[in-house]
BAZA-121080 format. One line per field, with one value per residue (C-alpha): residue number from 1; residue in three letters; chain; x, z, y. Coordinates in Angstrom, 2 decimals, padded with zeros to 5 digits. Layout:
BAZA-121080
pos	[NUM	...];
code	[ALA	...];
unit	[A	...];
c1	[X	...];
c3	[Z	...];
c2	[Y	...];
***
This chain:
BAZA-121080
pos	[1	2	3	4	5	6	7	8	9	10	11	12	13	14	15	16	17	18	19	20	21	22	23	24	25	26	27	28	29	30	31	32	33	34	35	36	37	38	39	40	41	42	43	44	45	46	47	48	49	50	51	52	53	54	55	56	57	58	59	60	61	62	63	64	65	66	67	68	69	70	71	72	73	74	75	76	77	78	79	80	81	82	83	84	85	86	87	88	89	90	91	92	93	94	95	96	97	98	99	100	101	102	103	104	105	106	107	108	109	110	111	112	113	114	115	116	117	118	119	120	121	122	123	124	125	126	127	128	129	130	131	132	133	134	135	136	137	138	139	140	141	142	143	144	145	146	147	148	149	150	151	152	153	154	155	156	157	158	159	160	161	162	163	164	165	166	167	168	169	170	171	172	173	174	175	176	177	178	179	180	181	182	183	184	185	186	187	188	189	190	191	192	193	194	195	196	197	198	199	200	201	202	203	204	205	206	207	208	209	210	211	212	213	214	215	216	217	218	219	220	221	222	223	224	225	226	227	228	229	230	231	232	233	234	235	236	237	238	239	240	241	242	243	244	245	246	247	248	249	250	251	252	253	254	255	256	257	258	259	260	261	262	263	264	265	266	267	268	269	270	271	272	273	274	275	276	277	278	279	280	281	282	283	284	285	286	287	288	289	290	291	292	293	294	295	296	297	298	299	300	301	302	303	304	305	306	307	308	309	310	311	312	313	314	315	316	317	318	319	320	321	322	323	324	325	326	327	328	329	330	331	332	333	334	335	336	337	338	339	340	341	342	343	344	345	346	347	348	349	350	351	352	353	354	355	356	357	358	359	360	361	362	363	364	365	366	367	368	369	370	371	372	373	374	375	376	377	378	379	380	381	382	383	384	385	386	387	388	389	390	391	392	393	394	395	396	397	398	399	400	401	402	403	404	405	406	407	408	409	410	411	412	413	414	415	416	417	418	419	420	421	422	423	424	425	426	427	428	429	430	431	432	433	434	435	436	437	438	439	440	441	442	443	444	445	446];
code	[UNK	UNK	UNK	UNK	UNK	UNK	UNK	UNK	UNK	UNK	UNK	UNK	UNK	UNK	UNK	UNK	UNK	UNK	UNK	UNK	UNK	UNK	UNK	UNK	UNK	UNK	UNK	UNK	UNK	UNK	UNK	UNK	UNK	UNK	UNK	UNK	UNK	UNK	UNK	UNK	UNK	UNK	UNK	UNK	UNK	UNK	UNK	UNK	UNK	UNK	UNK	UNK	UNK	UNK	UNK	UNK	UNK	UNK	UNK	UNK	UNK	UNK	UNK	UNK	UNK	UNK	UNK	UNK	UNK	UNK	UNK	UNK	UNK	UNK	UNK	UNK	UNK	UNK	UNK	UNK	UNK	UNK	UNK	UNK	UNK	UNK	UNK	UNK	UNK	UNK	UNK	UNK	UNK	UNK	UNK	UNK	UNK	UNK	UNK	UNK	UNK	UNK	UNK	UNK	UNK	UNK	UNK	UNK	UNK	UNK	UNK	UNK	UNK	UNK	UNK	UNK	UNK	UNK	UNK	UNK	UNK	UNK	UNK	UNK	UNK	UNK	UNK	UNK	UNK	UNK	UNK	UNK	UNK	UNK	UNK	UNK	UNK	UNK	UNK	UNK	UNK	UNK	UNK	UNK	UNK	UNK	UNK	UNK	UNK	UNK	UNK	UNK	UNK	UNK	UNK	UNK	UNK	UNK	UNK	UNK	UNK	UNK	UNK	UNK	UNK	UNK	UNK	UNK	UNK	UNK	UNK	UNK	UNK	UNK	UNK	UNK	UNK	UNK	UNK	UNK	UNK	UNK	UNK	UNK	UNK	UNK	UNK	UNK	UNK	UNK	UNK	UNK	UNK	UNK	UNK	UNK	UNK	UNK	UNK	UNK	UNK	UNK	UNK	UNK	UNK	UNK	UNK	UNK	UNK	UNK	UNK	UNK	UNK	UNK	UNK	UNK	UNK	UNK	UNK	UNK	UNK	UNK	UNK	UNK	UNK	UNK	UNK	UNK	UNK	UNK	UNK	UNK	UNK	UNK	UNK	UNK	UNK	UNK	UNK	UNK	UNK	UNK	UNK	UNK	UNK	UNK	UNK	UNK	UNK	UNK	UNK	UNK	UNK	UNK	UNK	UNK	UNK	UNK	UNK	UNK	UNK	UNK	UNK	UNK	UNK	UNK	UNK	UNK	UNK	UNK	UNK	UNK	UNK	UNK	UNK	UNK	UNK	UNK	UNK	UNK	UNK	UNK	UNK	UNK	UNK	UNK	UNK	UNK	UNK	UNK	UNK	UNK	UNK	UNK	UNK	UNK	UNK	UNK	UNK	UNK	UNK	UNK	UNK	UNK	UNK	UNK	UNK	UNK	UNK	UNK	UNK	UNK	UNK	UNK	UNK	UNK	UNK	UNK	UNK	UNK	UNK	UNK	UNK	UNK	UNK	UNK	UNK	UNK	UNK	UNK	UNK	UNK	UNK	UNK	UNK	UNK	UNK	UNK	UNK	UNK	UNK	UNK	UNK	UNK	UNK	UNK	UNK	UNK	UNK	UNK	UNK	UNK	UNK	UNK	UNK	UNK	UNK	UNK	UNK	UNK	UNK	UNK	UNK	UNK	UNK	UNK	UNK	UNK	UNK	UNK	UNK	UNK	UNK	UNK	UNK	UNK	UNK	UNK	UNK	UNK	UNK	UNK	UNK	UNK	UNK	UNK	UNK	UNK	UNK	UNK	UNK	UNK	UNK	UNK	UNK	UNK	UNK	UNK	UNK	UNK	UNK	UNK	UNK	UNK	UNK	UNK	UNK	UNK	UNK	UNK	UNK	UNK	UNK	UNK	UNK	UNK	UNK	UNK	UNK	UNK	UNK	UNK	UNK	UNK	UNK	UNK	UNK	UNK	UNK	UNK	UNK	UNK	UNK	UNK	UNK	UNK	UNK	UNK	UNK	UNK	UNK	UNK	UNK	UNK	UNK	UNK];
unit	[A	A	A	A	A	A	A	A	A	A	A	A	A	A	A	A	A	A	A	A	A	A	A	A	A	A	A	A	A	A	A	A	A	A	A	A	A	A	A	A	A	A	A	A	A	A	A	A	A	A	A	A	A	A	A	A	A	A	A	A	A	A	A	A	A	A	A	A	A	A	A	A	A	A	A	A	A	A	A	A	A	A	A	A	A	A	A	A	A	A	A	A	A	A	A	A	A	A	A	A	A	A	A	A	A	A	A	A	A	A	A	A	A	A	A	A	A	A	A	A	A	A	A	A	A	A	A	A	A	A	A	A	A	A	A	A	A	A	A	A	A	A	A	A	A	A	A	A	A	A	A	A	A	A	A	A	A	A	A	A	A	A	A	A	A	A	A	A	A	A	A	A	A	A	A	A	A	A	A	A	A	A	A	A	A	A	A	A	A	A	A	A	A	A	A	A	A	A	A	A	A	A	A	A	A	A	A	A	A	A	A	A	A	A	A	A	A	A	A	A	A	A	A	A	A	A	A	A	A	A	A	A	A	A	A	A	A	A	A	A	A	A	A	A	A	A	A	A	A	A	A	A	A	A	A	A	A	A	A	A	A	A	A	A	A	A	A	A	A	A	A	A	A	A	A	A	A	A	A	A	A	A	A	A	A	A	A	A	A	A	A	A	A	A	A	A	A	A	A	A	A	A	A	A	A	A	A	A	A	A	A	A	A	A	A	A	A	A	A	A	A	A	A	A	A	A	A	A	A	A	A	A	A	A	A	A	A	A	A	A	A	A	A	A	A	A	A	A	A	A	A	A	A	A	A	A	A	A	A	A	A	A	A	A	A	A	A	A	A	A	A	A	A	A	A	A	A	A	A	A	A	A	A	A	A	A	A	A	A	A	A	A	A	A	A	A	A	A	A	A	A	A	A	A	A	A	A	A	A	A	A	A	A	A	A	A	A	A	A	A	A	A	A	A	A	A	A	A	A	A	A	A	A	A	A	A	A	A	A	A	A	A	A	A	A	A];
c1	[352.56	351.71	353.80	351.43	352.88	351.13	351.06	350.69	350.22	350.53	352.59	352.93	355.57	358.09	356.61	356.21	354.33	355.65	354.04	355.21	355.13	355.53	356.52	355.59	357.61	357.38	355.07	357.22	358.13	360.47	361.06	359.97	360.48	359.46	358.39	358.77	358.16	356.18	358.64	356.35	353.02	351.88	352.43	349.21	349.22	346.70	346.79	346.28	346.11	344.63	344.66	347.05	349.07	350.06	351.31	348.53	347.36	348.90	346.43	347.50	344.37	341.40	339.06	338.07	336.17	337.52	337.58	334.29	332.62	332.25	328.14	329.84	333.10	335.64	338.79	338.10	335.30	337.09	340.08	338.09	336.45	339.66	340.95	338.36	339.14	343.03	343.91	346.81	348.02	346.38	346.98	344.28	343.89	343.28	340.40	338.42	336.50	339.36	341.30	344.56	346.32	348.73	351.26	349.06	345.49	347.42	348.89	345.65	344.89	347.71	346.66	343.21	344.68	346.78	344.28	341.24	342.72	343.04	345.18	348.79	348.08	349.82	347.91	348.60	348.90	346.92	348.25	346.08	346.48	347.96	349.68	353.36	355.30	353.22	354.12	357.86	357.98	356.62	359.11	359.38	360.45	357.07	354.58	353.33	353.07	351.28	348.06	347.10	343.20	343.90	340.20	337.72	335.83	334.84	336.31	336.35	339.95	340.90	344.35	344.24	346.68	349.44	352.19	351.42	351.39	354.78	356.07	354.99	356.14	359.27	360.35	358.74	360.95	357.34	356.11	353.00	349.40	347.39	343.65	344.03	340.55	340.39	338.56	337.02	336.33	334.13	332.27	331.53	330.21	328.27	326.61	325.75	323.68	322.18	321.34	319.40	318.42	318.36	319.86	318.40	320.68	320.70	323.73	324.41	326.50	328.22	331.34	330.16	330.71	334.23	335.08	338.03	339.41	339.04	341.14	343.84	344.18	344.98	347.09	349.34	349.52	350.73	353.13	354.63	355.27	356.31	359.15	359.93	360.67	361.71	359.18	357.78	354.51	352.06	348.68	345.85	342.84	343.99	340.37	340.57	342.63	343.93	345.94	347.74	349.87	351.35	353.47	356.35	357.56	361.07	362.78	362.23	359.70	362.05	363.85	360.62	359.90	356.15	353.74	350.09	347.52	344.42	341.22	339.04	336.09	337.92	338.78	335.54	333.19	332.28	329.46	326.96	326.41	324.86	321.53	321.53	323.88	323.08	325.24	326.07	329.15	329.32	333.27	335.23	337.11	334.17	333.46	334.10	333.61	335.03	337.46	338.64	338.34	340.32	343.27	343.63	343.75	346.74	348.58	348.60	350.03	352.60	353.61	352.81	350.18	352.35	349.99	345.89	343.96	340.33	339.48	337.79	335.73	332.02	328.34	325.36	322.98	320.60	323.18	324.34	320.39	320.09	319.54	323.48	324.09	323.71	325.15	328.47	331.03	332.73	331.93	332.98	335.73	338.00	335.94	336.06	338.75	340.94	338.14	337.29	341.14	340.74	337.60	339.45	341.82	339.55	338.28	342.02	342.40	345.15	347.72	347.82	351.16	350.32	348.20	350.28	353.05	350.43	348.57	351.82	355.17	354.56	353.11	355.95	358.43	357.03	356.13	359.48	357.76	360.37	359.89	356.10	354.62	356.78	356.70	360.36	362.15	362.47	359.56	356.40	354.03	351.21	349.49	346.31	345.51	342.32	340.26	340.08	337.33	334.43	332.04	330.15	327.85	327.80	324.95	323.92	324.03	327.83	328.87	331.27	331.24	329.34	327.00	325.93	325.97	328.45	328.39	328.94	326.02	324.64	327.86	328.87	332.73	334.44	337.06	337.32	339.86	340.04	342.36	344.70	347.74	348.86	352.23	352.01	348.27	345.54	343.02	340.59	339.50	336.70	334.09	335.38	337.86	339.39	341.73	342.34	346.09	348.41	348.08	351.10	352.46	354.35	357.47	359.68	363.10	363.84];
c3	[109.78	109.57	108.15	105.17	103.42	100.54	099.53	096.44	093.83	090.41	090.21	087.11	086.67	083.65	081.26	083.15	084.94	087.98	091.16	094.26	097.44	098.42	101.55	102.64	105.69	106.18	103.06	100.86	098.96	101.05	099.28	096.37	096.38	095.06	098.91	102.07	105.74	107.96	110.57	113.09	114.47	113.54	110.06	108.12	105.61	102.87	100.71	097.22	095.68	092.03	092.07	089.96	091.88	090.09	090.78	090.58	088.26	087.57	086.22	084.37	083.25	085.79	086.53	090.29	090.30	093.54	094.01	093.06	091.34	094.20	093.60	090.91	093.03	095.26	095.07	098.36	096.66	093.70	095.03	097.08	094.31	092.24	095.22	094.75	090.94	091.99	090.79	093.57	092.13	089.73	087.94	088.12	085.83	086.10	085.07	088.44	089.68	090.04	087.35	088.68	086.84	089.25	091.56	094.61	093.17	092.47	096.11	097.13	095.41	097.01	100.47	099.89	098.58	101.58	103.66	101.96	098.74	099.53	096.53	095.86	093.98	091.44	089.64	086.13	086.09	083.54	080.69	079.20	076.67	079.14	082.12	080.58	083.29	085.78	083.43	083.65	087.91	088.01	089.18	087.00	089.84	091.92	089.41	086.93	084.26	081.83	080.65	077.33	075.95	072.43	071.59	074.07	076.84	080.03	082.26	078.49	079.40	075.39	074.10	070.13	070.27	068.11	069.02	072.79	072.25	070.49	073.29	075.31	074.06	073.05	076.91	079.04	080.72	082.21	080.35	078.22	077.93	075.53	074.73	071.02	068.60	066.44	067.12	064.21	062.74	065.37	065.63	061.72	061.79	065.24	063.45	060.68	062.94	064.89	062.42	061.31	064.65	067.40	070.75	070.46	068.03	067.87	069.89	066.89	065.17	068.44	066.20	062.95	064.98	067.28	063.91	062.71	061.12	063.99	066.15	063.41	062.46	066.68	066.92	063.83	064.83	068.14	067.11	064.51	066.92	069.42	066.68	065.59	069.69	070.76	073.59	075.47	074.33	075.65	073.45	075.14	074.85	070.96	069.48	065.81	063.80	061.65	064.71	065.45	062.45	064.00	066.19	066.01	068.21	067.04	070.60	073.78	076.03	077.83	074.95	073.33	073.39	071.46	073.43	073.57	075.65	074.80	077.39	078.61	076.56	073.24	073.51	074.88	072.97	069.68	067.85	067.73	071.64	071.44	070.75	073.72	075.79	074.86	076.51	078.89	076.91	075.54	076.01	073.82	072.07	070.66	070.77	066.83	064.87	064.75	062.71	065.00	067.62	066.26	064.89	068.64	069.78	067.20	068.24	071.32	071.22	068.81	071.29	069.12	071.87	075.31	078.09	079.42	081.34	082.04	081.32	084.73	084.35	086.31	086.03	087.70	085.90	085.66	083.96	081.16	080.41	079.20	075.51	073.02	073.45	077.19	078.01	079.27	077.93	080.56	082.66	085.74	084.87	087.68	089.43	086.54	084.04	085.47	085.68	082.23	080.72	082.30	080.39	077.47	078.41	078.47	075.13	073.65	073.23	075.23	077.76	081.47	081.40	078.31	080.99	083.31	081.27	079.89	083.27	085.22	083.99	081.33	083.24	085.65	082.96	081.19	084.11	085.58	089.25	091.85	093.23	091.62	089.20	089.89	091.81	093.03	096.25	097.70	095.73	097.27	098.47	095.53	094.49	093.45	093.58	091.05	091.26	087.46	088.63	090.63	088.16	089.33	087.83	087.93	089.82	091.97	095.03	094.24	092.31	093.84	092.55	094.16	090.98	091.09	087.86	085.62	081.90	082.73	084.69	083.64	082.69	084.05	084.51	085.53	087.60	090.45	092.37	096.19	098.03	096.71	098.82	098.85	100.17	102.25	103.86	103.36	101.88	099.72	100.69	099.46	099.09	102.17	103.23	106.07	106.48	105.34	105.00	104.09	100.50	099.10	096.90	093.91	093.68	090.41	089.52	087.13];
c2	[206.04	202.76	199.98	197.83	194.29	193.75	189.95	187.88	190.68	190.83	193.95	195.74	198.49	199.22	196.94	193.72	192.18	189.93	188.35	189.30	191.44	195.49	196.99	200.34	201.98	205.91	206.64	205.05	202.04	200.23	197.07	195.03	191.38	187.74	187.07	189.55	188.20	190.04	191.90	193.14	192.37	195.79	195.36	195.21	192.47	192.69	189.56	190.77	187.32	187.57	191.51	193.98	196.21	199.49	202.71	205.28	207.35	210.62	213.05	215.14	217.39	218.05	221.09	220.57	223.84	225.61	228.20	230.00	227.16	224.98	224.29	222.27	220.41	220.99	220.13	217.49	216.28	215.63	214.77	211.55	210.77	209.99	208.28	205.66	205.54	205.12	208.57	209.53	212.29	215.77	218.64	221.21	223.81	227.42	228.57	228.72	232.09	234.35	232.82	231.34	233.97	235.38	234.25	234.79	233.54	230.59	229.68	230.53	226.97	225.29	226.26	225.66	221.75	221.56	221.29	219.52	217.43	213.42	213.34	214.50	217.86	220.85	223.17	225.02	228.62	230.62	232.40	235.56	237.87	240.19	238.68	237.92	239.59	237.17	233.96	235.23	235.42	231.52	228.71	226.15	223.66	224.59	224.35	221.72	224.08	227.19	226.80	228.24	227.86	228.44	228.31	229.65	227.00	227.04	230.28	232.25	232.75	232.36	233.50	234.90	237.16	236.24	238.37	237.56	234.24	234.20	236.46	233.36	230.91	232.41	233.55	230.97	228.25	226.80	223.59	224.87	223.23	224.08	223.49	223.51	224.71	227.35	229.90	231.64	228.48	227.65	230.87	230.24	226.85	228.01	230.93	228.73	226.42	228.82	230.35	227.12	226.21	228.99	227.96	224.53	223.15	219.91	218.03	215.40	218.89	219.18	217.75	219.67	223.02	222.17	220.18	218.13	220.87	223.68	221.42	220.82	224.58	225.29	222.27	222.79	226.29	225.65	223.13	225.03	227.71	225.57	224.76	228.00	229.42	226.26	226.30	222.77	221.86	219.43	219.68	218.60	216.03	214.71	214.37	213.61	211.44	213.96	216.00	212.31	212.90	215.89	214.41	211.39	208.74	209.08	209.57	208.42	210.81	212.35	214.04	214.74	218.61	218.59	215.64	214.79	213.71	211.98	211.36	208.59	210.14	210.40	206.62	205.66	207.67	208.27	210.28	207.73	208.31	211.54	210.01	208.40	210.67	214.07	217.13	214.46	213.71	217.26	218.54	220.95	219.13	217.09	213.32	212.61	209.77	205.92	206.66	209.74	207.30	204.29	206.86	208.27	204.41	203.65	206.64	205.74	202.59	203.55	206.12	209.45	209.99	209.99	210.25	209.26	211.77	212.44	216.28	215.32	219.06	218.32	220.71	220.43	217.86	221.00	222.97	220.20	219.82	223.73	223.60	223.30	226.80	227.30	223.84	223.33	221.67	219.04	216.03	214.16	210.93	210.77	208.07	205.80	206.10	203.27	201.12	201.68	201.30	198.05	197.20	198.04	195.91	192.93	193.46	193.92	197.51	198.09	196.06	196.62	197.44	200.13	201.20	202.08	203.63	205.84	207.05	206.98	206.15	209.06	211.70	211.60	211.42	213.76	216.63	215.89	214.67	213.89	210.47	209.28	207.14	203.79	200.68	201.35	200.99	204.58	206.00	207.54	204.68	206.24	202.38	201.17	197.87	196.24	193.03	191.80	189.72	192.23	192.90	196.77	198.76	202.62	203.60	206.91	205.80	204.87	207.98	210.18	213.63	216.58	217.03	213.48	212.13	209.93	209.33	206.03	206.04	201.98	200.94	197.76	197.27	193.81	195.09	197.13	199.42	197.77	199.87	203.30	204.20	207.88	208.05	204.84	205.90	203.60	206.31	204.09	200.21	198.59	201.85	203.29	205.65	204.84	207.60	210.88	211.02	213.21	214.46	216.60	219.10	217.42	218.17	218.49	217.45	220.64];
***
């Protein structure tokens, strides 16, 4: 394994950021300093003069499609294709084809990531309305967590039972996802527009039908019952304003037992893009409104919302240009959400070092992962560096998914990830990958 000296950065981690250099020895970090010397002549020294180094991304929430969806993605696919957005690390989620629903489906994964993923990898295991006594037999220190779709999406693998659910949540020691959206209140407002419109209903009521108040009925549900067992809740992909209020910022994340995610798309996004997006930038939840928009961007930075992700969930192109009914709900992010965080940056949304607390400080804090998610002597070597300064524009020809397609697809971005580390291996450098390295299995300190 090859030692690397990285020179001149401006490395961000905890809050701060300081310019300096990085060592990496043996996968890991094995010194941070003002100025490091170069020990051997077979140290590679990259000079990162004007760049940020940060740890990378942690991500928390992605839908890689393997196994049994794999005309869509595969989890090496994927898993290179986050590489070159500085994603070093994932948590995939279970509703593949078979549904990662037992103990065995689910190592099935794991081997499967073992020996394709370029990214450090866990998955979710699925929860259904009848597979407690598989929940209960699931270590909590080998797994990121439970997955629970409270409202039905992709995979239909929908929990509405409510004594199963309390059952759940009330003898699981697993940390629990959910996909929050009520139901029946989308089944209404869907019947009422189809009813209007056929199939081809138009994708402007995409929001009207997954509305405001479907995703607030799930979420205050879940929370509430969260309270009531004392189970650990993470709700996922925070779409609307109105859910923000749900949670607090009272204590620090680690004591927190309720947390929330939002996605690139939610803070990216808003209504008026379906005119010129279509199903493109169809996901369940819905892109809402400004307003929904602005709330999720104040509760994140006043900490109610704990962590970034990207929902990264891909289709074919031919499949997200059936008409709103037979459209999929989803789309490819992993490439591009650090690239456009920093965008945001630039235009004063959001601080580089928010940035990093929210793609990587948090989700290690929060999923307990042994040894990620810092610039710290000892840790794995997981970093990411970006040029502030290389203006790119998302094209075809660069895109990295399997299905081809971005919703950024035009979008010009003025910085750019140069080179991702995953545990000390050179994996991503300047739109090549240079070597395949060795991703792992995260580990958890629970």
């Amino acid at each position: 394994m090859q030692t690397i000296l990285i020179k001149n950065a401006q490395i961000v981690n905890e809050g701060t950021i300081t310019q300096g250099d990085v060592l990496i020895q043996g996968g890991r970090i094995a010194e941070v300093s003002e100025s490091i010397s170069v020990k051997s002549s077979e140290t590679k020294v990259i000079d990162a003069d004007g760049q940020y180094l940060i740890p990378g991304m942690i991500d928390d929430q992605v839908h890689f499609r393997e196994p049994g969806l794999t005309h869509k993605a595969t989890i090496e696919t994927e898993s290179k294709a986050a590489v070159a957005g500085g994603i070093t690390s994932f948590i995939e989620m279970p509703n593949t084809v078979p549904q990662a629903t037992t103990i065995e489906l689910l190592e099935e994964k794991f081997a499967i990531a073992k020996e394709t993923s370029w990214a450090n990898y866990s998955f979710m295991f699925g929860g259904t309305n009848d597979n407690l006594d598989e929940i209960l037999k699931v270590d909590p220190s080998n797994v990121a967590g439970l997955k629970l779709f409270l409202g039905s999406s992709t995979g239909n693998m929908l929990v509405d039972n409510p004594k199963t659910l309390e059952n759940i949540f009330s003898k699981t020691k697993l940390l629990i996802s959910a996909h929050c959206e009520d139901e029946a209140t989308i089944q209404k407002n869907l019947a009422k527009y189809k009813a209007i419109h056929g199939d081809d209903i138009p994708i402007e009521l995409h929001p009207v039908i997954r509305s405001v108040d479907a995703c607030y009925i799930s979420s205050s549900r879940a929370i509430e019952l969260a309270k009531k067992t004392g189970a650990r809740l993470h709700v996922f992909h925070l779409s609307t304003e109105k859910e923000t209020h749900l949670f607090d910022n009272k204590k620090p994340l680690s004591e927190k037992k309720i947390t929330a995610e939002v996605c690139i798309h939610h803070l990216w996004f808003t209504d008026t893009d379906y005119a010129a997006k279509g199903t493109k930038i169809k996901w369940n939840p819905a892109v809402k409104s400004e307003a929904d928009r602005e709330g999720l961007w104040k509760a994140l930075l006043d900490d109610r919302i704990d962590v970034i992700a990207t929902d990264h969930a891909p289709h074919t192109l031919e499949e997200k240009e059936n008409v709103y009914t037979k459209a999929p709900s989803g789309g490819p992010l992993v490439q591009h959400a650090l690239e456009a965080l920093f965008e945001m940056s630039l235009k004063g949304k959001i601080s580089i070092e928010k940035i990093v607390e929210k793609t990587a400080h948090n989700p290690a804090i929060l999923f307990q992962i042994k040894d990620r998610g810092y610039i710290k002597q000892g840790y794995k070597a997981d970093l990411v560096l970006v040029d502030p300064n290389a203006p790119w524009t998302v094209k075809k020809d660069n895109i990295g998914y399997k299905c081809g397609w971005s919703p950024f697809e035009g979008t010009t971005f003025k910085s750019r990830v140069t080179h991702t580390f995953v545990n000390g291996v050179l994996v991503y450098d300047n739109g090549k990958f240079p070597n395949r390295g060795k991703a792992e299995r995260l580990a958890f300190d629970r």
